[in-house]
N, CA, C and O of each residue as an XYZ file, in Angstrom:
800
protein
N     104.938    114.103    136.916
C     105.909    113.042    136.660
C     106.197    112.903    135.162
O     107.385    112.634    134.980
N     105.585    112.987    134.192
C     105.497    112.876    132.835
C     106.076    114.034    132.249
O     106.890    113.726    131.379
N     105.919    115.484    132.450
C     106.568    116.308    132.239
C     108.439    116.011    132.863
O     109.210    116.702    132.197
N     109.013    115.330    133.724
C     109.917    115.621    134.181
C     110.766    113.978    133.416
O     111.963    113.727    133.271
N     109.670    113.239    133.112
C     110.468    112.199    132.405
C     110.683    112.956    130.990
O     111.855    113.193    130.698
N     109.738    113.337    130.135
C     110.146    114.012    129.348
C     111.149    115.565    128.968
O     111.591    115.901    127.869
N     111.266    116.206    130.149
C     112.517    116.643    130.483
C     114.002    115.931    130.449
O     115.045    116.341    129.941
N     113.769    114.910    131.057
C     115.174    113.674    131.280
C     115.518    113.258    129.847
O     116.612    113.528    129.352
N     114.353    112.455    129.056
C     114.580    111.925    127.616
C     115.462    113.205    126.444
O     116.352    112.880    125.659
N     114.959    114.536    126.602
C     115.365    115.554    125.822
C     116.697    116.405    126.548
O     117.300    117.150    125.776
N     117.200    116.342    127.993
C     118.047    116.887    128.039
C     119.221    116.009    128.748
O     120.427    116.012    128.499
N     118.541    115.307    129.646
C     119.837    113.943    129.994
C     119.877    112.756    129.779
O     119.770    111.936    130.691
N     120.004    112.500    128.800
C     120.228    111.292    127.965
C     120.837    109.966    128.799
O     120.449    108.849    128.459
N     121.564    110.077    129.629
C     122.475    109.213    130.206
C     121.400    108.990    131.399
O     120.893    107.879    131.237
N     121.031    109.444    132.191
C     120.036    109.666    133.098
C     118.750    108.494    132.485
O     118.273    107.468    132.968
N     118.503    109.265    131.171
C     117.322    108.769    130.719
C     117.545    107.182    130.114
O     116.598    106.403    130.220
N     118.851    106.711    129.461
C     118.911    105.459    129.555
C     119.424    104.100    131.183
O     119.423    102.885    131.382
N     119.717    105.172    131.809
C     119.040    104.073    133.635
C     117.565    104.059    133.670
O     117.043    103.062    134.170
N     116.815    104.991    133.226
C     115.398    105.206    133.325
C     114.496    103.499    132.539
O     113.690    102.605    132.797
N     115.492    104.070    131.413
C     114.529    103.021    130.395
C     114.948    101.283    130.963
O     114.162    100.353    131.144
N     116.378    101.304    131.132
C     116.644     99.914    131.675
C     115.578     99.555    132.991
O     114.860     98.558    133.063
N     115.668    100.447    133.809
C     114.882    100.035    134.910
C     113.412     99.330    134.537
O     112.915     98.218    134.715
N     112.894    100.861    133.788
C     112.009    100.354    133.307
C     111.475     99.221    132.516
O     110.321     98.811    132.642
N     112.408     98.692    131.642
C     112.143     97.188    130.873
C     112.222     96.214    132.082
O     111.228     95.549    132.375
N     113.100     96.137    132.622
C     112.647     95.504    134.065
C     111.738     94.875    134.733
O     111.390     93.719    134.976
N     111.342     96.325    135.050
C     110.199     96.225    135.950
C     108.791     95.594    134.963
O     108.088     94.635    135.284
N     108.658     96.382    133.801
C     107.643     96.172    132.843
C     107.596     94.604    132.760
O     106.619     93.941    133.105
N     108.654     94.141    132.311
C     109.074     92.594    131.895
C     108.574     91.691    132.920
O     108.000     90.634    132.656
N     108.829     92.181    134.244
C     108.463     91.217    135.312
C     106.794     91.210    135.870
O     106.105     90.205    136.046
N     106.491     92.280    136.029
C     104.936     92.231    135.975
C     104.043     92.460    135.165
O     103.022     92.523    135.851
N     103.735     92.658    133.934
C     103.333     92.816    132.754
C     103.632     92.170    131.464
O     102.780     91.961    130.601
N     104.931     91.851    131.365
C     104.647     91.662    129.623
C     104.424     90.509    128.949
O     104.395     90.548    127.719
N     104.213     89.183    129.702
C     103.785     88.162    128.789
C     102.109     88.205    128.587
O     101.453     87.629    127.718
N     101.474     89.371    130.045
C     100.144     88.962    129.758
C      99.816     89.973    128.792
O      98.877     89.611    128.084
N     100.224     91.020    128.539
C     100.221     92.569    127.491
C     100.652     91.889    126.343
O      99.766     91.848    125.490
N     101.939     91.218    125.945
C     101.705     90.207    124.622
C     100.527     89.760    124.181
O      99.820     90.148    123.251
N     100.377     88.758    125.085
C      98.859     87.977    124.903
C      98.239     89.209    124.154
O      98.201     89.229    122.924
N      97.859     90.014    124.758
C      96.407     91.185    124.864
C      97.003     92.025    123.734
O      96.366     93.043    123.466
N      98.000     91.810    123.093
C      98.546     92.599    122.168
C      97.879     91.900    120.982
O      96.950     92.425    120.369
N      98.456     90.520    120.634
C      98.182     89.680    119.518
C      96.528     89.198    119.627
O      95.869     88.883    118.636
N      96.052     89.205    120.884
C      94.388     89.140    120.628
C      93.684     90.583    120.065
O      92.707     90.565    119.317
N      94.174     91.531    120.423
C      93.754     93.101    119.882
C      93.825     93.380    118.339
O      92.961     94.019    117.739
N      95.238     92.691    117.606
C      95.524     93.153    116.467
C      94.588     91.659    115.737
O      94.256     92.053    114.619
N      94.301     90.853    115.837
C      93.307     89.689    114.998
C      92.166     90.621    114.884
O      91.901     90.998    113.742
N      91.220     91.197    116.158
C      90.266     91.587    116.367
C      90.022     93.140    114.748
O      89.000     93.367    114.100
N      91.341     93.806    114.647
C      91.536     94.874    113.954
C      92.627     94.891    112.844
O      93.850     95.038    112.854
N      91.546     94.651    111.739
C      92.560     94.237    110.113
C      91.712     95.086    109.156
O      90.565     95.507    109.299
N      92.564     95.225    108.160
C      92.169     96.386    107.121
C      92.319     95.390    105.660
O      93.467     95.138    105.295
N      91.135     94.832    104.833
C      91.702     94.333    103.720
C      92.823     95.094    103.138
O      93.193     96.267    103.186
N      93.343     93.718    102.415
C      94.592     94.159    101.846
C      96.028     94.652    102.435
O      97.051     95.071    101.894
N      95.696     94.445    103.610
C      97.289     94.742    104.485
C      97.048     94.306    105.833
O      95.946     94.483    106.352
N      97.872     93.822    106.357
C      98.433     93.075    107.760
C      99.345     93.690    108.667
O     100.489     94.127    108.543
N      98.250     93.579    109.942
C      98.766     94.525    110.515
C      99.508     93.517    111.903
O      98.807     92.628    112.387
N     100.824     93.737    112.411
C     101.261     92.289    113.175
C     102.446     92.898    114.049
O     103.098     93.881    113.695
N     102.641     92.210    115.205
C     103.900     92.900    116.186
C     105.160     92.543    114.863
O     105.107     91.858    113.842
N     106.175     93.330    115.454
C     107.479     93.139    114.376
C     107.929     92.603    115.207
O     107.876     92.785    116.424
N     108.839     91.263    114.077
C     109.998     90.619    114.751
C     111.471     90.813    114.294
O     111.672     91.502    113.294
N     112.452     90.285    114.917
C     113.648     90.429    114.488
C     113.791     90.398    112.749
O     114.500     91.367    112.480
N     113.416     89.699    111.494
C     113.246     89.838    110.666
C     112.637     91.257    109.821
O     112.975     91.588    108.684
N     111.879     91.813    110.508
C     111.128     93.158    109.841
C     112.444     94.371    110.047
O     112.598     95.232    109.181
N     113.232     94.321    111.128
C     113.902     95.522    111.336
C     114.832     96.180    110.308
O     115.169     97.338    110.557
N     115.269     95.637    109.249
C     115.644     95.963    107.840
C     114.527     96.857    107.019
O     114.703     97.939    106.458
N     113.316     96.069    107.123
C     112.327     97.073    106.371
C     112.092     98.597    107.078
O     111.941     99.713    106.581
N     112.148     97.926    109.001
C     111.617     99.277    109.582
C     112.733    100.170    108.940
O     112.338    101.000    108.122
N     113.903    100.117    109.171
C     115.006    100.759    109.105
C     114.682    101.224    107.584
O     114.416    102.425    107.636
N     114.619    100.862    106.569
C     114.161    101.121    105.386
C     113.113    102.264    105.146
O     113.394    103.348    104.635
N     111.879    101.887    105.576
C     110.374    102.811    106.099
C     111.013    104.228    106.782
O     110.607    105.269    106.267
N     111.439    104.282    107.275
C     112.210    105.009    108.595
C     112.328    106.137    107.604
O     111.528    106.989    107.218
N     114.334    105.706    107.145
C     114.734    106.979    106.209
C     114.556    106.838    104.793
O     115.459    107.135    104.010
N     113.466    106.410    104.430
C     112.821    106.782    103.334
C     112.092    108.042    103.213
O     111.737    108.659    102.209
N     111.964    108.261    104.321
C     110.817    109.217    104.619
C     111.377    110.790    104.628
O     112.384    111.006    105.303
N     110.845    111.744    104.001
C     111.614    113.151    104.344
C     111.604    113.362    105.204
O     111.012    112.791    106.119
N     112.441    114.515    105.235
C     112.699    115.745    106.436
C     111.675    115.846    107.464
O     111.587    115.385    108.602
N     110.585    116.912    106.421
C     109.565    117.797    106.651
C     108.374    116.254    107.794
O     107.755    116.311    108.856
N     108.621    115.137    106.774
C     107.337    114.408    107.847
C     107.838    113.318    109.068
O     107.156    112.360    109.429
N     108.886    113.597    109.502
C     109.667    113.426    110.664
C     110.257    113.886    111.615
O     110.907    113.392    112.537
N     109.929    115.067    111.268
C     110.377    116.270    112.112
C     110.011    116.126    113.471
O     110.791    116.305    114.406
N     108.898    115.824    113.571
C     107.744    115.549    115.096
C     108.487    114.549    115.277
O     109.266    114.874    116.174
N     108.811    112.976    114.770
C     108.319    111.773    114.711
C     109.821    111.182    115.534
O     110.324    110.448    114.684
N     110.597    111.174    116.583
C     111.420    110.598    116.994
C     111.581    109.479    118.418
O     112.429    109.440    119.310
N     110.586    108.794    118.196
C     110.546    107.907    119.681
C     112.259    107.099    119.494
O     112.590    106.684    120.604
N     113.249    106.827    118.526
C     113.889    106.572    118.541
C     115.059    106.785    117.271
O     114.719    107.602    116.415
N     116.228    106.204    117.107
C     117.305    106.779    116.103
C     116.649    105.841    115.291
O     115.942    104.918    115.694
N     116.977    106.184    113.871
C     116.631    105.321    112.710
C     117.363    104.447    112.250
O     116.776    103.879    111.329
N     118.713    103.902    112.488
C     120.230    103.408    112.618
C     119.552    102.144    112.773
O     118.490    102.206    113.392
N     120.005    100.742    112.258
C     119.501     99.095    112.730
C     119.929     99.247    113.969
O     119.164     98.757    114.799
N     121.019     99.827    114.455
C     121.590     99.287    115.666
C     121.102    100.259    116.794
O     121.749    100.139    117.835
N     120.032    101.262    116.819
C     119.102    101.584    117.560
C     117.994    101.159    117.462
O     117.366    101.002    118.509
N     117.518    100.907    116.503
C     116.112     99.998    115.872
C     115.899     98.657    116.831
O     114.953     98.371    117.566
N     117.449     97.757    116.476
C     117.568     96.810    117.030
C     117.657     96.856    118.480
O     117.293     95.932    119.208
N     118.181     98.024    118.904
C     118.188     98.362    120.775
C     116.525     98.155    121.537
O     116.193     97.543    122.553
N     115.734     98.941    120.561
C     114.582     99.192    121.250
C     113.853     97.999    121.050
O     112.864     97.928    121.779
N     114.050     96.918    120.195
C     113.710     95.901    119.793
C     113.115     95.068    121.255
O     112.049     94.679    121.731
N     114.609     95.097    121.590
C     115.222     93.809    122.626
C     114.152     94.635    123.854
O     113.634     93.865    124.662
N     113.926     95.665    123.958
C     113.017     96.350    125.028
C     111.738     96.121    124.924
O     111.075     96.649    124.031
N     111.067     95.070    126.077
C     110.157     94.407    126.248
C     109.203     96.016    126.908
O     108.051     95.741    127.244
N     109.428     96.886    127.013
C     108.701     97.935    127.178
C     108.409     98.156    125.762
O     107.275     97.680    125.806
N     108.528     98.460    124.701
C     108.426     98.760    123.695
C     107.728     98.517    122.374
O     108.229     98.555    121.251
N     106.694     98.306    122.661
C     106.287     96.968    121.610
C     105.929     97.801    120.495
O     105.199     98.791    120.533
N     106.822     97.042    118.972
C     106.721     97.155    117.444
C     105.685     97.015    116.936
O     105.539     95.893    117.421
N     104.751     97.157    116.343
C     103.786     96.688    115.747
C     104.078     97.537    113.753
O     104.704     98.572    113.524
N     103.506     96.800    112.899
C     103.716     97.250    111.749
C     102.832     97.238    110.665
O     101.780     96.627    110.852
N     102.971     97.658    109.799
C     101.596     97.182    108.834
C     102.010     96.611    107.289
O     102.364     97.588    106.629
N     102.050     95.983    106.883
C     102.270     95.280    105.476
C     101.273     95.301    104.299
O     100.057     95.129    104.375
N     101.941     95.520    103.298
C     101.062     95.386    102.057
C     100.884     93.920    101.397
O     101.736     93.152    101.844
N     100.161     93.416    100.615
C      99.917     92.269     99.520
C     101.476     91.661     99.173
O     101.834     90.489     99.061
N     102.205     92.842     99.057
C     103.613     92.447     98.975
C     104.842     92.522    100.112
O     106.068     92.410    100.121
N     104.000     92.724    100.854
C     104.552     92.253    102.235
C     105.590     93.441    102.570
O     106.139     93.304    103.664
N     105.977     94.634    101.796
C     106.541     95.622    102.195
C     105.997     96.194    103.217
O     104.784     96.351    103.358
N     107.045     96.615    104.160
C     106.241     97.642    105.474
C     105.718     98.598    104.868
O     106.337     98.879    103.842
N     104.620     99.375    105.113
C     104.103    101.071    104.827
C     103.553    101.536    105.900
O     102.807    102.515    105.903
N     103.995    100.623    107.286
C     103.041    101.715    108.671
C     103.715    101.166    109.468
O     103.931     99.956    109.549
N     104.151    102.102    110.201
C     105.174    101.820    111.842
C     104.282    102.737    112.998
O     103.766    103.847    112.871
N     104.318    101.777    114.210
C     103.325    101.786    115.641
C     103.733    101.618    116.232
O     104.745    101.049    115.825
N     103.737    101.736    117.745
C     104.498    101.511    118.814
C     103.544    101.938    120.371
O     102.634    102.759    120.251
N     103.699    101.609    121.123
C     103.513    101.530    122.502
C     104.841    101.952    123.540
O     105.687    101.072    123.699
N     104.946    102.633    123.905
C     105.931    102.824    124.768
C     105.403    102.986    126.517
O     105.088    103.973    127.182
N     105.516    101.076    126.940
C     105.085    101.272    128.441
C     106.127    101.701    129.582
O     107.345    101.533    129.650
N     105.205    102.324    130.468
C     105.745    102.268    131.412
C     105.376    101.171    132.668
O     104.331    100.522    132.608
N     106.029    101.068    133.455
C     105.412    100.173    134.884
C     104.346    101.019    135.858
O     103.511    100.615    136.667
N     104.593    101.882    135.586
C     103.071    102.618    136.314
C     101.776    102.592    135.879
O     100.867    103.293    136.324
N     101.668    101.486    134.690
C     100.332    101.439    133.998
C      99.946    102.951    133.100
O      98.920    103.614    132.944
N     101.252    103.049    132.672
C     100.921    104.437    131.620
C     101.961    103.907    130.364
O     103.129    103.543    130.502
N     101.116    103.983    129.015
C     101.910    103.897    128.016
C     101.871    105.346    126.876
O     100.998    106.201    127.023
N     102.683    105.432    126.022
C     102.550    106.783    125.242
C     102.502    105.757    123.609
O     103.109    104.746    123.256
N     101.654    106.476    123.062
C     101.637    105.739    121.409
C     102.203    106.669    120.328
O     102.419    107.857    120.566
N     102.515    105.921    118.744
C     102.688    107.072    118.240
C     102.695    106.223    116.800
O     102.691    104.994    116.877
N     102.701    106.673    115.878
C     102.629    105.560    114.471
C     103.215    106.957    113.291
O     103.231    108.177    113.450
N     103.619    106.126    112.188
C     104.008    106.546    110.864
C     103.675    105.955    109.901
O     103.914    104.748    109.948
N     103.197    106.328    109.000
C     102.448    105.723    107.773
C     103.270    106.537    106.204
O     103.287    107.712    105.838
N     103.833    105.354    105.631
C     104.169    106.320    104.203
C     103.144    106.723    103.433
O     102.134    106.070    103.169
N     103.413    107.788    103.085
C     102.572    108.984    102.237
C     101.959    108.321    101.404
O     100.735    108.443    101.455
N     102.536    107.375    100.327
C     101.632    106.605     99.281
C     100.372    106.039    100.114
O      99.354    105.696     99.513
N     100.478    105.949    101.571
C      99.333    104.903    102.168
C      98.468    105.751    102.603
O      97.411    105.240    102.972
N      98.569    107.092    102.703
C      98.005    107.891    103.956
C      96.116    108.201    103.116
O      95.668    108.317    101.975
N      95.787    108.209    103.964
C      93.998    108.548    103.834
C      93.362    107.284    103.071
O      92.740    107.513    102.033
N      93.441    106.430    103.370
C      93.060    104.960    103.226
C      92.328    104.328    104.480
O      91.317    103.646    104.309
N      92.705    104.498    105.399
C      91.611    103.900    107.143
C      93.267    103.294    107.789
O      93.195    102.800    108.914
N      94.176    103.311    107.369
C      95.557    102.419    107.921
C      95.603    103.164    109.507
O      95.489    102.551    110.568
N      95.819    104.778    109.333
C      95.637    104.907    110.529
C      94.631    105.451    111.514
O      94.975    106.147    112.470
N      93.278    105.091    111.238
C      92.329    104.462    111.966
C      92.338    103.353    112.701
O      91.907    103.230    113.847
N      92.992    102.295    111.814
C      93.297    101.159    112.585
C      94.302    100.395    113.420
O      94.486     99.393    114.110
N      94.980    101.799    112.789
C      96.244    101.245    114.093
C      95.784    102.052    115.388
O      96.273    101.553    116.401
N      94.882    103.296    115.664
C      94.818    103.716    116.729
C      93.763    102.858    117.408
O      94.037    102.448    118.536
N      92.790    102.588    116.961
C      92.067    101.167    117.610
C      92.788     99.958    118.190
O      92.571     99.383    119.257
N      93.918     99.637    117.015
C      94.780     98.277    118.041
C      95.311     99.500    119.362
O      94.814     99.461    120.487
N      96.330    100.480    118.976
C      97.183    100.785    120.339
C      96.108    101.622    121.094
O      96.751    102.065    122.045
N      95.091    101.995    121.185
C      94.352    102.405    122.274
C      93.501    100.818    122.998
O      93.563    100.312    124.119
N      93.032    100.571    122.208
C      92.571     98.868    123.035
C      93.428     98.256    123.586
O      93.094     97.738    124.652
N      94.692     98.079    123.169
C      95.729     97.609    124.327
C      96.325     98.189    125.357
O      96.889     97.546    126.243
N      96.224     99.824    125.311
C      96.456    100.282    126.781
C      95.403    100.095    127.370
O      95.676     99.743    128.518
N      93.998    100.152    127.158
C      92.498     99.932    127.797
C      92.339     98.855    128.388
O      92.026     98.748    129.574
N      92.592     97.725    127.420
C      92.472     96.305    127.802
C      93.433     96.277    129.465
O      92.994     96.081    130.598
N      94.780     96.544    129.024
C      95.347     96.198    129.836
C      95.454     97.575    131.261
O      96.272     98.003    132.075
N      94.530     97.726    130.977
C      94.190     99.041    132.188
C      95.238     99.910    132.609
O      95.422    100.223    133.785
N      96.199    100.453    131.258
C      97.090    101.353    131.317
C      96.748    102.909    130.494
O      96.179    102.967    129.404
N      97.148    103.910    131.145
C      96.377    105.227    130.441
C      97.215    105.580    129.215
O      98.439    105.483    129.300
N      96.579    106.025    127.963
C      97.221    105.414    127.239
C      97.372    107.332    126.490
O      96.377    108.053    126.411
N      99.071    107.890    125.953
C      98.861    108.904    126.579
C     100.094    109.084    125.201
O     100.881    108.209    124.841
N      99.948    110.528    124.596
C     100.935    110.926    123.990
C     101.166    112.536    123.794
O     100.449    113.369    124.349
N     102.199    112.845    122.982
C     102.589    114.193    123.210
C     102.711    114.417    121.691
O     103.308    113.859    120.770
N     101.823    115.556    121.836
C     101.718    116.459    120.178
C     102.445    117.806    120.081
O     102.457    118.575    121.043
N     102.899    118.021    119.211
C     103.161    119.182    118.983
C     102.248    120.250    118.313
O     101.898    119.898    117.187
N     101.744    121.529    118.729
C     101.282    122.198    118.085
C     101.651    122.430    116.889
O     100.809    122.576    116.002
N     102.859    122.499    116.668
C     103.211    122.854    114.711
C     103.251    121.814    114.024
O     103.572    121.910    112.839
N     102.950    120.611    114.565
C     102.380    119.334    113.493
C     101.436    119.255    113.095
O     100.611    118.359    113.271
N     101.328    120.652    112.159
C      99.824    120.348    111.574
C      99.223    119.206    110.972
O      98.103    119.137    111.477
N      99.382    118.207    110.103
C      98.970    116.934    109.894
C      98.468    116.375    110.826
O      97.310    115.958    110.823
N      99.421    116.260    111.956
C      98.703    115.347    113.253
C      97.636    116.589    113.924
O      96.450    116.532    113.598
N      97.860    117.124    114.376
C      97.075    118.210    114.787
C      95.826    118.064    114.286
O      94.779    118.034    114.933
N      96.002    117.952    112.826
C      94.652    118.047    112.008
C      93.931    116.751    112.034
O      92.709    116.705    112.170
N      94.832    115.478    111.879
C      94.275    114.218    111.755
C      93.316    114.131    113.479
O      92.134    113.795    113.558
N      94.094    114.479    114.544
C      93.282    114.402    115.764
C      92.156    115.785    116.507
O      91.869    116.135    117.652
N      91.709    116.338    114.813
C      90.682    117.391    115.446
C      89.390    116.591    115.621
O      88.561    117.109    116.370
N      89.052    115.333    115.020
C      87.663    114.908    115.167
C      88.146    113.572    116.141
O      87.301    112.686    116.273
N      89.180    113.434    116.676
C      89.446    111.824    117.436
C      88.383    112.582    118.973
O      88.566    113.663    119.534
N      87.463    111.660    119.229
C      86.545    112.111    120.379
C      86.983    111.220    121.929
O      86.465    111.054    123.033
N      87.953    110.900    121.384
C      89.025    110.088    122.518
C      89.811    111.052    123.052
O      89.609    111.167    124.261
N      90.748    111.896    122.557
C      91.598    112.901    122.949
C      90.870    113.616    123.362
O      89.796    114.045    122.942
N      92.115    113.990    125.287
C      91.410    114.789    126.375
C      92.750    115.669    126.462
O      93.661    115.055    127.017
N      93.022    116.746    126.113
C      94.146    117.478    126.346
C      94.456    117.468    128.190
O      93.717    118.078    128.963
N      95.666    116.664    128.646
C      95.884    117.025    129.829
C      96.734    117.974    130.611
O      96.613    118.125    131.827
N      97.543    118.565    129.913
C      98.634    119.971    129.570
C      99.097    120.217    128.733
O      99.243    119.532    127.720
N      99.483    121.373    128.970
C     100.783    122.181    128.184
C     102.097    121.948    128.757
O     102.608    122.187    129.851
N     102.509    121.370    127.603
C     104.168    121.452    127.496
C     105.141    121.958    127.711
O     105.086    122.528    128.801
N     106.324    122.094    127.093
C     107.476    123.467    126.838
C     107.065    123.271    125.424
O     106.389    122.350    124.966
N     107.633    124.383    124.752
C     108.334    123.717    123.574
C     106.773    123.930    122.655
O     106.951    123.550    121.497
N     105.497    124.372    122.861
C     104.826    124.645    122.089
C     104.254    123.032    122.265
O     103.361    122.920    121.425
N     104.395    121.813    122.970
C     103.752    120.573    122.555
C     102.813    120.167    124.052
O     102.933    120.546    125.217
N     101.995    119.359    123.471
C     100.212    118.990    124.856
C     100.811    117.566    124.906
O     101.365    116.754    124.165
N     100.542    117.658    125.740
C     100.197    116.094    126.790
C      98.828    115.728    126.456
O      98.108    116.665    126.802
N      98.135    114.773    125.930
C      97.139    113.848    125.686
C      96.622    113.090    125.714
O      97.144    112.287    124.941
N      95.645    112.616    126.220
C      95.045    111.202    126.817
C      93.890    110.718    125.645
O      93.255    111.450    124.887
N      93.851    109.431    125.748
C      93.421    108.997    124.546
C      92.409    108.279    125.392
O      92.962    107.458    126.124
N      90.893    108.331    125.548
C      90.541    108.051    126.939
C      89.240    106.984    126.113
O      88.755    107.426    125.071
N      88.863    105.928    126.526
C      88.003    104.718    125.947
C      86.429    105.723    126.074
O      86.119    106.549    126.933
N      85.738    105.297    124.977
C      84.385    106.101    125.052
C      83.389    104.237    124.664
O      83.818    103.254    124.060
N      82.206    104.439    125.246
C      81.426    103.363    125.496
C      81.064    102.822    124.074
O      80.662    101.667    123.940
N      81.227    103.754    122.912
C      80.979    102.729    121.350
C      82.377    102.180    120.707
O      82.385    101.528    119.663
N      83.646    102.534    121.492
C      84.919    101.872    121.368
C      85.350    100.379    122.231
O      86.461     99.873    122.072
């Protein structure tokens, strides 16, 4: 099933936005005020001095949009859960499947973008971006602790797709003892499960 949604997202687009409506839907009606909750109790539990880490609201989407195409070529290449445009930013916003999460500095500038992308089958996919000035600091250590505890908490498998030629990520998840490779892809990219271990 996951292979063929991700088929739909990359080749029928039109297809794939009935998919996502349905899906906010369905998500919205049985899930998402108590996955809020379990969202904002997860991220108190997991903070990094010196920066704040918090769901985004309508106010942040200027910075995301900012964070976004600030960023080169080369370290976005992998990185497209959505367009970088406010007025796609702002689309996925309003999608109660989707939840923003971000990270802030002392000066309250964004430097880390996170996300959850649920589904209603109790499966979500994660994925985060961190600007380069921030990177190898613990920022994203701690964002994979908030978005793996909230698919756990909320007893959804919590699941993403790598590409083999992303070496950075590739490399950042050679020691994660959470990642269970569950296939092969097209396209050179794995299917991955991010699976709770008993000292997490």
């Amino acid at each position: 099933m996951t292979k063929i949604l991700i088929y739909i997202k990359h080749r029928l687009p039109f297809f794939w936005l009935w998919i996502e409506w349905s899906n906010h839907f369905l998500f919205n009606f049985f899930y998402y005020k108590k996955f809020l909750k379990g969202v904002n109790e997860i991220i108190k539990e997991h903070q990094l001095p010196d920066f704040n880490f918090s769901i985004l609201n309508i106010n942040h989407l200027n910075k995301l949009e900012t964070l976004l195409n600030k960023q080169l070529k080369e370290r976005i290449q992998f990185f497209n859960p959505h367009r970088f445009d406010y007025r796609s930013i702002h689309k996925m916003y309003k999608n109660h499947s989707f939840i923003m999460m971000g990270v802030f500095n002392t000066n309250e500038e964004l430097v880390g973008y996170f996300f959850l992308r649920c589904f209603w089958n109790k499966k979500c996919f994660v994925g985060r971006l961190i600007d380069k000035e921030y990177e190898g600091i613990g920022i994203g250590r701690v964002m994979n602790q908030i978005m793996y505890n909230i698919a756990w908490q909320s007893g959804f498998k919590c699941l993403s797709t790598i590409s083999r030629n992303n070496q950075m990520v590739m490399k950042s998840h050679a020691k994660n003892k959470t990642m269970r490779i569950l296939k092969e892809l097209p396209n050179n990219y794995l299917l991955v499960e991010f699976v709770r271990l008993q000292n997490l």
